[in-house]
Backbone as CSV, one residue per row, in Angstrom:
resi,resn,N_x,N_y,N_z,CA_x,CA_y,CA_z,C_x,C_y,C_z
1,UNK,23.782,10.726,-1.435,23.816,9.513,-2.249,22.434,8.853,-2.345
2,UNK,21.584,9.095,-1.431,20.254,8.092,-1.695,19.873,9.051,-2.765
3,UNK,19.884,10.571,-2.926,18.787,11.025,-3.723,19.667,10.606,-4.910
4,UNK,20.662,9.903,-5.308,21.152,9.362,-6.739,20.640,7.633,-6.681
5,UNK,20.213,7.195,-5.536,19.810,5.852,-5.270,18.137,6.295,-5.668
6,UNK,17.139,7.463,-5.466,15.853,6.965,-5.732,15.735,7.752,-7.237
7,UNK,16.832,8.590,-7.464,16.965,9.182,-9.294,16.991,7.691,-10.248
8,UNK,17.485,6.749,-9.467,17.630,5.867,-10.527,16.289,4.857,-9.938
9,UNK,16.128,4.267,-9.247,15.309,3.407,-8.811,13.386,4.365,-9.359
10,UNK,13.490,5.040,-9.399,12.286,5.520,-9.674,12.363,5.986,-11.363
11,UNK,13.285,6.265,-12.017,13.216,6.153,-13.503,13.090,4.996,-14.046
12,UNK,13.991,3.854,-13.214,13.245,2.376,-13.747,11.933,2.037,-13.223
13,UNK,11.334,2.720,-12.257,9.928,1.530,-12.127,8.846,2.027,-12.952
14,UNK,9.059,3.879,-13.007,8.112,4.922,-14.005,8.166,4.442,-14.899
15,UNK,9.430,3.617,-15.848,9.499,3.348,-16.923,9.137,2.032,-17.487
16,UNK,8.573,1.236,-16.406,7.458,0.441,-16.511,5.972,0.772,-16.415
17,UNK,5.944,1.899,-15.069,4.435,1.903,-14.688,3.682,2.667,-15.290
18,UNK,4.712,4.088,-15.809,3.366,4.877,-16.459,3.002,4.711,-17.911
19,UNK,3.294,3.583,-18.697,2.462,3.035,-19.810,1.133,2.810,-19.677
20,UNK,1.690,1.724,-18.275,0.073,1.448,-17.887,-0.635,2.038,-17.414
21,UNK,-0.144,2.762,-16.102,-1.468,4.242,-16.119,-1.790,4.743,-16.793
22,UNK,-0.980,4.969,-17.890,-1.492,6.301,-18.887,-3.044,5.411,-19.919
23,UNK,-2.829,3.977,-20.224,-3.378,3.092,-20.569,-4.692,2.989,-19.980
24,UNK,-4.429,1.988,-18.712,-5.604,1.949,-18.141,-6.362,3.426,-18.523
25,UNK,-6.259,4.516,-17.535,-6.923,5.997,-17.876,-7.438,5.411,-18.908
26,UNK,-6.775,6.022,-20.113,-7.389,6.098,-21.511,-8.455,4.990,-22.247
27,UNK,-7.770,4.056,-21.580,-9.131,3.109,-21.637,-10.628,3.075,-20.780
28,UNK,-10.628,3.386,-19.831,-11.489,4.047,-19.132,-12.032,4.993,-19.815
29,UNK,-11.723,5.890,-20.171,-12.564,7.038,-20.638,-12.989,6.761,-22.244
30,UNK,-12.156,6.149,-22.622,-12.680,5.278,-24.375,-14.205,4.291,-23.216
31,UNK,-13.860,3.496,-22.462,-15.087,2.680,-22.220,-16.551,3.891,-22.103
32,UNK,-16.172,4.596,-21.235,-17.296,5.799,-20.693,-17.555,6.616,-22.278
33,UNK,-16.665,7.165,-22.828,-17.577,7.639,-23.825,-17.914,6.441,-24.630
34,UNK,-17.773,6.062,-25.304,-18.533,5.115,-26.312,-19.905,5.212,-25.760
35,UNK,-20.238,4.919,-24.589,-21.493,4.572,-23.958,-22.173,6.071,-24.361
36,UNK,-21.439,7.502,-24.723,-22.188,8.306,-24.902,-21.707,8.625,-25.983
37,UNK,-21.009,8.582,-26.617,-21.461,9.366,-28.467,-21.861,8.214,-28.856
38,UNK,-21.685,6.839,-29.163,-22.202,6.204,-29.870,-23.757,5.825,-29.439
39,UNK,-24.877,5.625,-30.535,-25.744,5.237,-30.154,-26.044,3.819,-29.587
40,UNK,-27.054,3.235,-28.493,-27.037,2.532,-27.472,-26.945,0.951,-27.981
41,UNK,-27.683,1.360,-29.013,-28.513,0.423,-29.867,-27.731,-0.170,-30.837
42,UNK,-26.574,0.488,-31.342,-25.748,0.238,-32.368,-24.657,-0.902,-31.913
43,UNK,-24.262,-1.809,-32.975,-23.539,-2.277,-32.446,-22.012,-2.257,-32.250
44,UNK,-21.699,-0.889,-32.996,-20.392,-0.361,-32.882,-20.707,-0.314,-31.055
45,UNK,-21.341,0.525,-30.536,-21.100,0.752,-29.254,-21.098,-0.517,-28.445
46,UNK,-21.420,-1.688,-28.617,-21.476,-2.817,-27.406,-19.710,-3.494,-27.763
47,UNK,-19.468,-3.484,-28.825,-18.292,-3.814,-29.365,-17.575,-2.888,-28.175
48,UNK,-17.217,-1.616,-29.074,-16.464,-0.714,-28.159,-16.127,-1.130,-26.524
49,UNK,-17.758,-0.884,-26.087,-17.318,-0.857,-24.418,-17.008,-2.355,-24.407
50,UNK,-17.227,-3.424,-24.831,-16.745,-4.655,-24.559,-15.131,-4.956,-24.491
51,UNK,-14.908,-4.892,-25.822,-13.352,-4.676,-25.570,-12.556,-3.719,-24.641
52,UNK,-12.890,-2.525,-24.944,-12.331,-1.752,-23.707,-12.713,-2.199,-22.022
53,UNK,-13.843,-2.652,-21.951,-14.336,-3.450,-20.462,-13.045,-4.376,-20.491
54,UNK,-12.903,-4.898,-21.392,-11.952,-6.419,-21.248,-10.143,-5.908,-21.189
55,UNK,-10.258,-5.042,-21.756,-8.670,-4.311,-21.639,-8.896,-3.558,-20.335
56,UNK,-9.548,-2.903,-19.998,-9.102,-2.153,-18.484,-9.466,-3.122,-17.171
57,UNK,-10.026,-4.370,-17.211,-10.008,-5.468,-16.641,-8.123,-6.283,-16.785
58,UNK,-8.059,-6.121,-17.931,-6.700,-6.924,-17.885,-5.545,-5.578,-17.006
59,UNK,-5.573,-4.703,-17.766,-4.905,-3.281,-17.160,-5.063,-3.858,-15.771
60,UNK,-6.055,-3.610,-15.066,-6.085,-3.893,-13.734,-5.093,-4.347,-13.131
61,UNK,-5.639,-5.936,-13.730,-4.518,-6.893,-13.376,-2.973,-6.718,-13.595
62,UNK,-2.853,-6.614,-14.594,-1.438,-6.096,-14.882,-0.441,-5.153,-13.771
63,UNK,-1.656,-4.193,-13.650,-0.922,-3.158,-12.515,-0.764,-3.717,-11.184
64,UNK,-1.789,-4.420,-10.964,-1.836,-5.463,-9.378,-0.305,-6.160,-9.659
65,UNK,-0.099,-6.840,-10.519,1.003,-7.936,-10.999,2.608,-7.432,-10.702
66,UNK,2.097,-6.009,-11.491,3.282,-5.801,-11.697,3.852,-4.719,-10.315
67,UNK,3.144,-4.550,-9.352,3.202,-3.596,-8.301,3.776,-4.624,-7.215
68,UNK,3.095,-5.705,-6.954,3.719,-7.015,-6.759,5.060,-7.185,-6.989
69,UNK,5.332,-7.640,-8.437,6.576,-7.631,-8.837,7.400,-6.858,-8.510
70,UNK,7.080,-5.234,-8.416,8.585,-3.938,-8.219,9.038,-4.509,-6.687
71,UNK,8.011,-4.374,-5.881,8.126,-4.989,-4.482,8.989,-6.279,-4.198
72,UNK,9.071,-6.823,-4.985,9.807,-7.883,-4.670,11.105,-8.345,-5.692
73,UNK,11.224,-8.193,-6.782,11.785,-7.805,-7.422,12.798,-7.422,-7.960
74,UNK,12.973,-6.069,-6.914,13.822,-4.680,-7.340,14.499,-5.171,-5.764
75,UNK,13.912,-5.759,-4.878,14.284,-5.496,-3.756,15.572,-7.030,-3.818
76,UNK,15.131,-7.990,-4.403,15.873,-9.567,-4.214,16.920,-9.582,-5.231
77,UNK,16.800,-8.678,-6.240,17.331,-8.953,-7.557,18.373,-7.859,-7.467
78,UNK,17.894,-6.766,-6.787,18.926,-5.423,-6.782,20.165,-5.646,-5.812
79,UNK,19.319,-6.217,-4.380,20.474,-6.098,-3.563,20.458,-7.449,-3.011
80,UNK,19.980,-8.812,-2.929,20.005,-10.055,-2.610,20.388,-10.423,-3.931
81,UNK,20.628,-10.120,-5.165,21.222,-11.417,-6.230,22.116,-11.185,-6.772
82,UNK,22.200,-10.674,-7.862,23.857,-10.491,-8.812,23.882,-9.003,-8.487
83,UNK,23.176,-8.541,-9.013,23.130,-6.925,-8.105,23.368,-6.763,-6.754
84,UNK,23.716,-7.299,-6.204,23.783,-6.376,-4.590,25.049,-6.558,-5.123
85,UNK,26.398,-7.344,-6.000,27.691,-7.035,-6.045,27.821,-5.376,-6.529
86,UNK,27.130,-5.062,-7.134,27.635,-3.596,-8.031,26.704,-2.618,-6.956
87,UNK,25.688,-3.048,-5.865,24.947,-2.135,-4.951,25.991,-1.914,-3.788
88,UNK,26.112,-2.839,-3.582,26.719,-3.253,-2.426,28.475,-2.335,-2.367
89,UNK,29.180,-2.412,-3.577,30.583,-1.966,-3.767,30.423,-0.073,-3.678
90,UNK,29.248,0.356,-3.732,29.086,1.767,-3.762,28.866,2.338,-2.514
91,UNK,30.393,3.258,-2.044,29.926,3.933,-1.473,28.658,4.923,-0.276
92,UNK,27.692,4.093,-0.490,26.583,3.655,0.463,25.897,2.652,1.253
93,UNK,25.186,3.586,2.490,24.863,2.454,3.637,23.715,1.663,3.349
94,UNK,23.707,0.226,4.375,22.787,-0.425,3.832,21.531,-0.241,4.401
95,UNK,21.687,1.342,4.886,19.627,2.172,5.254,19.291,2.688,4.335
96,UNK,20.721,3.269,3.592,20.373,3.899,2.004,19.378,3.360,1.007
97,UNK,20.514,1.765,0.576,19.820,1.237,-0.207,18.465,0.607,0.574
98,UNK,18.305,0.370,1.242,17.223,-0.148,1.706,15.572,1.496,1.751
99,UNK,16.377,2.601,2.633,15.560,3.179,2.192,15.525,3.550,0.665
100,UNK,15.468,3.472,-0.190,15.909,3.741,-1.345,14.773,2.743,-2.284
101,UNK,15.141,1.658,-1.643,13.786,0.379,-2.481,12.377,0.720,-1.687
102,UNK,12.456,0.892,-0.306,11.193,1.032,-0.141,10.358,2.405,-0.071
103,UNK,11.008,3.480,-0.329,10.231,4.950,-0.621,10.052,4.847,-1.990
104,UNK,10.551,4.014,-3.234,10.116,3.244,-4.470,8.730,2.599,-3.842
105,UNK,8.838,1.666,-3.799,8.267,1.066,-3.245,6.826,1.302,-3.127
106,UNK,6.501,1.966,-1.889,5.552,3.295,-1.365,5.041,3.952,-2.344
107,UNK,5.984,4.385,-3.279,5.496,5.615,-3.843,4.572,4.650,-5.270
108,UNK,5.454,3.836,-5.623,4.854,3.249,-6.543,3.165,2.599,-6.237
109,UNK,3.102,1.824,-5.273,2.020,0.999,-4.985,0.574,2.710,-4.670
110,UNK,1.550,3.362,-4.025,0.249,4.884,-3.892,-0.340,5.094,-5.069
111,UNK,0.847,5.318,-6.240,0.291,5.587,-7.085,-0.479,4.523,-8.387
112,UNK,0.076,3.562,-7.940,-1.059,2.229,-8.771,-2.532,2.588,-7.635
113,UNK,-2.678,2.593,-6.380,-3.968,2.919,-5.872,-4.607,3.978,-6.328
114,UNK,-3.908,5.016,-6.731,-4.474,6.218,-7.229,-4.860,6.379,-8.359
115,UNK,-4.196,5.429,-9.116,-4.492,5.691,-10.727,-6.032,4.411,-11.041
116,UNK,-5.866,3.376,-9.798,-7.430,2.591,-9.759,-8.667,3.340,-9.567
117,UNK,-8.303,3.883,-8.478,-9.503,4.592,-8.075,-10.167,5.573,-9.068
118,UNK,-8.851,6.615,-9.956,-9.226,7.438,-10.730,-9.806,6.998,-11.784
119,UNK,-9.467,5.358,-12.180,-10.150,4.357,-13.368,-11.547,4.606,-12.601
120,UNK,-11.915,4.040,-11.452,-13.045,3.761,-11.157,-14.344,4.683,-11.151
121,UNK,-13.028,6.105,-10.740,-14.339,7.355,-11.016,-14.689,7.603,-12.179
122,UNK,-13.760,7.058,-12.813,-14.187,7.943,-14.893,-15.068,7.172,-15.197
123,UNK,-15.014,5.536,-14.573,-16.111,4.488,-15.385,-17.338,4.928,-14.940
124,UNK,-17.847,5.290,-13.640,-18.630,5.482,-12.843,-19.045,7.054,-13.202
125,UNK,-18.719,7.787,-13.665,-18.734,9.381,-14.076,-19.854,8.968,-15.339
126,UNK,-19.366,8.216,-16.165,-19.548,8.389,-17.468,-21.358,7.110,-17.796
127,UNK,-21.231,6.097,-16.151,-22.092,5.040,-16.503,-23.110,5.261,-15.478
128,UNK,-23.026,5.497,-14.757,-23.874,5.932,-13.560,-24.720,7.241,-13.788
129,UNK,-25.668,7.887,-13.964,-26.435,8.762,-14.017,-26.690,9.535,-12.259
130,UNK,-26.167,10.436,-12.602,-26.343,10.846,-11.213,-24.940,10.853,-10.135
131,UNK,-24.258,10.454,-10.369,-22.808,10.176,-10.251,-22.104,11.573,-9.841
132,UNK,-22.007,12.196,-10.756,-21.383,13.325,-10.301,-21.696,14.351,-9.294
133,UNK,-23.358,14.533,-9.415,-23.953,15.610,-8.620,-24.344,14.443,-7.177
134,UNK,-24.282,13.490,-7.471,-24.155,12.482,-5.618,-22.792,12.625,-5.083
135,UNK,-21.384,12.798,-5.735,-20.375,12.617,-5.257,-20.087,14.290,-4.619
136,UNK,-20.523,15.258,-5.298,-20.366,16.664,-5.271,-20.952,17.128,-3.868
137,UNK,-22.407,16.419,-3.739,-22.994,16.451,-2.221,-22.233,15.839,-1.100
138,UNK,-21.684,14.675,-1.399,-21.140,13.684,-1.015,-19.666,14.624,-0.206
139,UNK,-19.167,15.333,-1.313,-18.001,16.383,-0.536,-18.374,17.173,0.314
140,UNK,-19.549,18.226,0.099,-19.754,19.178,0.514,-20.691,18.543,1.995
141,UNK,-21.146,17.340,2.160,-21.597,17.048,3.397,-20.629,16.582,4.345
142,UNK,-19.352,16.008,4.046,-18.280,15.634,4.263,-17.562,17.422,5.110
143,UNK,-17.545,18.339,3.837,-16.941,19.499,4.569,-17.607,19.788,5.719
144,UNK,-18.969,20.061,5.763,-19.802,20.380,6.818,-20.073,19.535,8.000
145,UNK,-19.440,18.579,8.111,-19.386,17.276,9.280,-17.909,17.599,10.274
146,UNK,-16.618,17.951,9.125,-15.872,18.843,9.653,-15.966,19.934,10.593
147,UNK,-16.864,20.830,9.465,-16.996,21.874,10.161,-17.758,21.842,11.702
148,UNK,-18.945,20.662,11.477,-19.328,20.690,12.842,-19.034,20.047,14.200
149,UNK,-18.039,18.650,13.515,-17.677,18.150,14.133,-15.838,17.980,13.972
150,UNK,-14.731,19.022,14.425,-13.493,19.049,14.336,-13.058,17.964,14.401
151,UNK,-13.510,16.788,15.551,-12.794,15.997,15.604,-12.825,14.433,14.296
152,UNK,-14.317,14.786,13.582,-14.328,14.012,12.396,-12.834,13.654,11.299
153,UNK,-12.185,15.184,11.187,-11.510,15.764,10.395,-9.972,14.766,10.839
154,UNK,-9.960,14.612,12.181,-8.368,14.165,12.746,-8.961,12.464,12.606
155,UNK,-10.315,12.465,12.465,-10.259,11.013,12.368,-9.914,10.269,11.643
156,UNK,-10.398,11.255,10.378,-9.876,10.753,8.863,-8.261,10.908,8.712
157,UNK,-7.478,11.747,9.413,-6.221,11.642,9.151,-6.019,10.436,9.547
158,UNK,-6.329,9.921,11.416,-6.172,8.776,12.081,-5.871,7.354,10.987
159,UNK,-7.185,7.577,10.012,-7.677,6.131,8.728,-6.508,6.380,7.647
160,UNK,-5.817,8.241,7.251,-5.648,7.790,6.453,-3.823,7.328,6.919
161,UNK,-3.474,7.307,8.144,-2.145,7.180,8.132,-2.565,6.013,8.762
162,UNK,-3.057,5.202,9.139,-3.152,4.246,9.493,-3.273,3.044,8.271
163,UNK,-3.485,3.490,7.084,-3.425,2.679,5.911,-1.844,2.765,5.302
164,UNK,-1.498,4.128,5.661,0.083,4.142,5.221,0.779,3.398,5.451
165,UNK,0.597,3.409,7.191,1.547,2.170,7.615,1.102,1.071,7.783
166,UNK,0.033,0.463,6.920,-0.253,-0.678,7.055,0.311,-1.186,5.959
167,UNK,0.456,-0.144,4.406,0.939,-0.604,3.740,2.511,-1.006,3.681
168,UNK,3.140,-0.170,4.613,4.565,0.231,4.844,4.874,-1.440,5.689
169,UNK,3.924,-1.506,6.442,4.496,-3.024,7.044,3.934,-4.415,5.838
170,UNK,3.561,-4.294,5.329,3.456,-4.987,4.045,4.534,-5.012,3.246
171,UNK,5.477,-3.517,2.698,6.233,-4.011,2.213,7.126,-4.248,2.694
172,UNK,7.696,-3.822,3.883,8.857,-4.368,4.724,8.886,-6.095,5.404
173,UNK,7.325,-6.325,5.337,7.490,-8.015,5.684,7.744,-8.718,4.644
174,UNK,7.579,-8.125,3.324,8.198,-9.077,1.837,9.844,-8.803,2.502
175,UNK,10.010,-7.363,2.182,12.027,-7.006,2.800,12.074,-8.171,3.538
176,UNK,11.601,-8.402,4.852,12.553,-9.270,6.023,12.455,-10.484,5.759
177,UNK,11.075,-11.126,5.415,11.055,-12.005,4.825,12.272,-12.887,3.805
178,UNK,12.627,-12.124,2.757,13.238,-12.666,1.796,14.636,-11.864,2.235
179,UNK,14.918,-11.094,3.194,16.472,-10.932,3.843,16.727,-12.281,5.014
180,UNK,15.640,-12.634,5.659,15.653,-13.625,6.500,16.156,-15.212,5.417
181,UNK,15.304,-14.988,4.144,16.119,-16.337,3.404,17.096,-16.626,2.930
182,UNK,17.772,-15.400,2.697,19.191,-15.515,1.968,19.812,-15.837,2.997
183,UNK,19.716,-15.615,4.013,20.675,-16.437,5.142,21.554,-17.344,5.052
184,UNK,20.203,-18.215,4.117,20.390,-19.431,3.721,20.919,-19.611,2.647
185,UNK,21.871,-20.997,2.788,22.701,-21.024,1.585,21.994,-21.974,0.129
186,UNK,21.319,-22.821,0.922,19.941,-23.233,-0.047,19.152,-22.742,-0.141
187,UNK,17.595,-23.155,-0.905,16.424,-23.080,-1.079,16.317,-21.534,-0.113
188,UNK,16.818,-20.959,-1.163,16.540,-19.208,0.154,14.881,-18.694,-0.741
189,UNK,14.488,-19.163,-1.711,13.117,-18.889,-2.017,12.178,-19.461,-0.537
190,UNK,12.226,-20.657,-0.474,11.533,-21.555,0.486,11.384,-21.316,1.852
191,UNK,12.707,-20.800,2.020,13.306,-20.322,3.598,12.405,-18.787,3.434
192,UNK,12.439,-18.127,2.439,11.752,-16.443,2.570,10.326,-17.162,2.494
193,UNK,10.022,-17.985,1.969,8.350,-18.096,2.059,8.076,-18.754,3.628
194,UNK,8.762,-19.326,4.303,8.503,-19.632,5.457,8.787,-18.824,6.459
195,UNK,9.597,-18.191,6.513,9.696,-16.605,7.140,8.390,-16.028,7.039
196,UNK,7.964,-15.469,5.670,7.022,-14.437,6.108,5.180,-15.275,6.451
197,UNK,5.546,-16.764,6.177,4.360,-17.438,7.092,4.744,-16.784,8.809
198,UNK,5.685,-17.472,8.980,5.641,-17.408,10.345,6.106,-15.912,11.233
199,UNK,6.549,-15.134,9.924,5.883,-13.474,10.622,4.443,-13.365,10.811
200,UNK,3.807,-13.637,9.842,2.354,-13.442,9.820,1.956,-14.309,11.255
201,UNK,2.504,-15.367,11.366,1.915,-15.958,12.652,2.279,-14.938,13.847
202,UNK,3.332,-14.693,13.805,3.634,-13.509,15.468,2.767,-13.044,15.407
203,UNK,2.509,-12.316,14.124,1.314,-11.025,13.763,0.395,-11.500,15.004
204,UNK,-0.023,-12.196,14.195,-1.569,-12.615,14.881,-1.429,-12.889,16.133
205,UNK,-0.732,-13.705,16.756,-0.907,-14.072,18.093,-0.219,-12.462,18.947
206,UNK,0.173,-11.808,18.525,0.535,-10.773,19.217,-0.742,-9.510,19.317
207,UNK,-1.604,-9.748,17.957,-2.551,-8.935,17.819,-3.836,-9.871,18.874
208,UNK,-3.628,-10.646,18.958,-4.783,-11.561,19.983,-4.217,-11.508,21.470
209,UNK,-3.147,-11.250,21.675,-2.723,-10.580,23.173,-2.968,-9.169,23.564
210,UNK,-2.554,-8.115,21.864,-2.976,-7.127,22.376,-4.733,-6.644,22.482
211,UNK,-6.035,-7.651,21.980,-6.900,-7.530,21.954,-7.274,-7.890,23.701
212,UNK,-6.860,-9.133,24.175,-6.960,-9.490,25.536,-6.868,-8.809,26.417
213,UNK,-5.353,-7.072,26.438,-5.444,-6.122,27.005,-5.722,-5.080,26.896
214,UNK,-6.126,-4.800,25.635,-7.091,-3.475,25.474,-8.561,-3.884,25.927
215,UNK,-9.114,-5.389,25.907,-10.463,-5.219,26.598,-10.202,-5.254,27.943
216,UNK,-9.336,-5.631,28.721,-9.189,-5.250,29.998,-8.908,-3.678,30.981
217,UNK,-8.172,-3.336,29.640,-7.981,-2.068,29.475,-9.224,-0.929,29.661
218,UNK,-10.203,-1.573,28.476,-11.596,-1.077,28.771,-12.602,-1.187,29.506
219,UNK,-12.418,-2.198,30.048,-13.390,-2.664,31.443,-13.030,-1.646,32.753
220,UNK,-11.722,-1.344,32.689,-11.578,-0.304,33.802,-11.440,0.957,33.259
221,UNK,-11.262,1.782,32.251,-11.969,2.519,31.547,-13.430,2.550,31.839
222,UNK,-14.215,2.118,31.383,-15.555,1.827,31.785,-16.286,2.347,32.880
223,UNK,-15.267,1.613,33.992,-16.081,1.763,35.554,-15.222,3.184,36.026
224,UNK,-14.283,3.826,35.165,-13.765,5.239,35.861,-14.401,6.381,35.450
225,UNK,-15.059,6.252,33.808,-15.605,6.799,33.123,-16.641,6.522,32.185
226,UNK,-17.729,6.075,32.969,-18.541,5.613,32.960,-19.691,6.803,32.053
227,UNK,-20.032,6.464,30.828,-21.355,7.347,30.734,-20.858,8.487,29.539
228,UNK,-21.853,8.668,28.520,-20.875,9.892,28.094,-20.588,9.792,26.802
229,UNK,-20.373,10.676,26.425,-19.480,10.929,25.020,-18.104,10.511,25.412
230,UNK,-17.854,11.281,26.582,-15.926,10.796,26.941,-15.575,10.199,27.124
231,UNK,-16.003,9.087,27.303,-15.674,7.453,26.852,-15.403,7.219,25.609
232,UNK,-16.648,7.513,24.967,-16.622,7.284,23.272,-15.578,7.897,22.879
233,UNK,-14.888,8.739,23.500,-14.105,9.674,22.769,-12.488,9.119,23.136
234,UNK,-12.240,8.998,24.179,-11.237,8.470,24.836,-11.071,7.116,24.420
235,UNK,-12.117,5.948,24.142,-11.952,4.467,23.818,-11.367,4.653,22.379
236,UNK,-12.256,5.497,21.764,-11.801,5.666,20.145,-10.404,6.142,19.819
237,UNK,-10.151,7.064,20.451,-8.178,7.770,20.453,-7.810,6.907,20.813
238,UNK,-7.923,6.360,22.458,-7.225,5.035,22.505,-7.064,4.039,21.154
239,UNK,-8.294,3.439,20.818,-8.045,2.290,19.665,-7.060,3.185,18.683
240,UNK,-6.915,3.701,18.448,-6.607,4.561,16.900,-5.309,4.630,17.549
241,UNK,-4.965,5.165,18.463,-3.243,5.523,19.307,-2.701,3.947,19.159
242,UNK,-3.227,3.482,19.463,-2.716,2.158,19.950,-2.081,1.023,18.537
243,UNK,-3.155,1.389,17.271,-2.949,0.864,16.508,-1.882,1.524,15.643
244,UNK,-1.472,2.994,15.649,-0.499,3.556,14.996,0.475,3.377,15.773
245,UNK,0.778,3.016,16.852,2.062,3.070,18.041,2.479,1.249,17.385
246,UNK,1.544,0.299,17.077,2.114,-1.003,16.990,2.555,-0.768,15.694
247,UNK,1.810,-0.684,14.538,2.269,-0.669,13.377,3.557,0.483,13.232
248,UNK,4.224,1.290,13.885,5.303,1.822,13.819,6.337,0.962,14.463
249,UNK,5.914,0.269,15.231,6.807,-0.637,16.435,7.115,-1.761,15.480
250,UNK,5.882,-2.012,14.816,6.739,-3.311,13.424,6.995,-3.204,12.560
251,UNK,7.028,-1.677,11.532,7.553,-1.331,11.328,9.568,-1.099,11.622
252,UNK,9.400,-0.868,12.467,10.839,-0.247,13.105,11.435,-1.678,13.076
253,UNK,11.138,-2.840,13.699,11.751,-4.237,14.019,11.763,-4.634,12.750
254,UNK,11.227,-4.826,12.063,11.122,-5.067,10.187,12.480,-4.639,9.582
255,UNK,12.190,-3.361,10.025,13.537,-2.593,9.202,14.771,-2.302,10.144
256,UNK,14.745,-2.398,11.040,16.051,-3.058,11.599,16.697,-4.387,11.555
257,UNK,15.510,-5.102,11.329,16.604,-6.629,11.466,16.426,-6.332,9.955
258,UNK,15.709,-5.928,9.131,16.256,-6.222,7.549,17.771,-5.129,7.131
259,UNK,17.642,-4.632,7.804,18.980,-3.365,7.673,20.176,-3.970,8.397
260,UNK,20.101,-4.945,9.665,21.116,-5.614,10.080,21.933,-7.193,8.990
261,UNK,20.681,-7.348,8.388,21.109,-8.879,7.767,22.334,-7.847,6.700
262,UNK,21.352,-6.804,6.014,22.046,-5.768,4.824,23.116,-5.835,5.335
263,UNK,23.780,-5.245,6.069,25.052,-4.571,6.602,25.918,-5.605,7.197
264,UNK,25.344,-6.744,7.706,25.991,-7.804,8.688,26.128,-9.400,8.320
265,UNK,25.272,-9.342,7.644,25.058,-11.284,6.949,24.620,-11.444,5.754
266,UNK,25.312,-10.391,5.088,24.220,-10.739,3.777,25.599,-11.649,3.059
267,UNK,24.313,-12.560,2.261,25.019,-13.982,2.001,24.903,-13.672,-0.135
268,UNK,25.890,-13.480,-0.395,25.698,-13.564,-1.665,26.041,-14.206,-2.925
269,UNK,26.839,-15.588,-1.951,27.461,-16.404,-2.720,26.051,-17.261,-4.119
């Protein structure tokens, strides 16, 4: 049943988002050529890239807006408002629908990052001189840092799953957030905006406790293993272990108490 929960949840958000990717792109590469078939001097060409500068500037935004929006959205409107009656009456659990909005979710916001960045290389391909054959070195010194140094290679995995789930607890603190307000039988906008203030506050004071014992942590580190690369090497796994072990840990509490309100208190009068 979820893979009929993300068949539908992902034909509606595609069927918002890839206008605008396909958009943005194409505007991007209308900005970059103009700058090269038309002549420099002409004023067809300042026209051109102007407007197109000003449309893949708005594009931008739009995609920021509206990536925003699916996130919150799809998630309050589907299964916190008149929709959770027709979500809710089907045959599925409330990890389903829940996983269901946020592997949407995920997948969507990856691919608004992906389709920026790919804006950013075409503008930069086409305006930058030198651009391509710097980025080309740019790989191939990258492979060879690998090659000489293996552990470079797990580092970059370290950064890049460590952004995953940074994003993953991002969207699950909008989830608990605004599952924490419906609680409420009033002002459940007000009640979810004060929720995810005062998640953000745990955040922090929990991230300023765990800073207090990882430097203590390292001070005796230090005096056992003193000297060395294997320090450097051991402090660094440490930091990197430590930070994927919490962000899974709030993760997990996120989506359990938002999966308990689902299944146990959800208020939908």
């Amino acid at each position: 049943m979820l893979g009929k929960l993300l068949k539908y949840d992902f034909k509606d958000s595609l069927r918002q988002f890839l206008p605008l990717w396909g958009a943005l792109l194409a505007m991007s590469l209308l900005n970059g050529l103009s700058g090269k078939l038309l002549p420099e001097t002409s004023s067809a060409a300042g026209t051109v890239q102007s407007l197109s500068g000003i449309v893949v500037f708005a594009l931008f935004v739009a995609i920021a807006a509206l990536s925003i929006s699916v996130i919150l959205s799809r998630f309050y409107a589907g299964l916190l408002g008149e929709g959770g009656y027709l979500y809710f009456s089907l045959p599925v659990t409330a990890n389903q629908h829940l996983a269901s909005k946020y592997i949407t979710a995920m997948v969507m916001a990856i691919g608004c990052s992906a389709t920026a960045l790919a804006s950013g290389f075409i503008l930069l391909a086409f305006q930058e001189e030198g651009f391509l054959s710097g980025f080309t070195g740019f790989l191939k010194d990258m492979l060879q840092a690998f090659q000489r140094y293996p552990k470079s290679g797990l580092l970059a995995a370290e950064v890049m799953v460590i952004a995953l789930l940074t994003l993953s607890c991002i969207i699950l603190r909008f989830y608990t957030a605004m599952a924490i307000g419906h609680l409420f039988n009033n002002h459940r906008k007000a009640w979810s905006i004060i929720a995810y203030v005062l998640m953000g506050w745990a955040k922090d004071l929990i991230l300023v406790l765990l800073v207090n014992i990882s430097d203590s942590i390292a001070a005796v580190v230090d005096l056992n293993l003193r000297g060395g690369e294997k320090l450097l090497d051991y402090s660094s796994s440490f930091a990197g272990g430590a930070v994927i072990l919490l962000l899974l840990a709030a993760g997990a509490v996120m989506w359990l108490l938002t999966e308990y309100i689902l299944r146990n208190k959800l208020n939908l009068n």
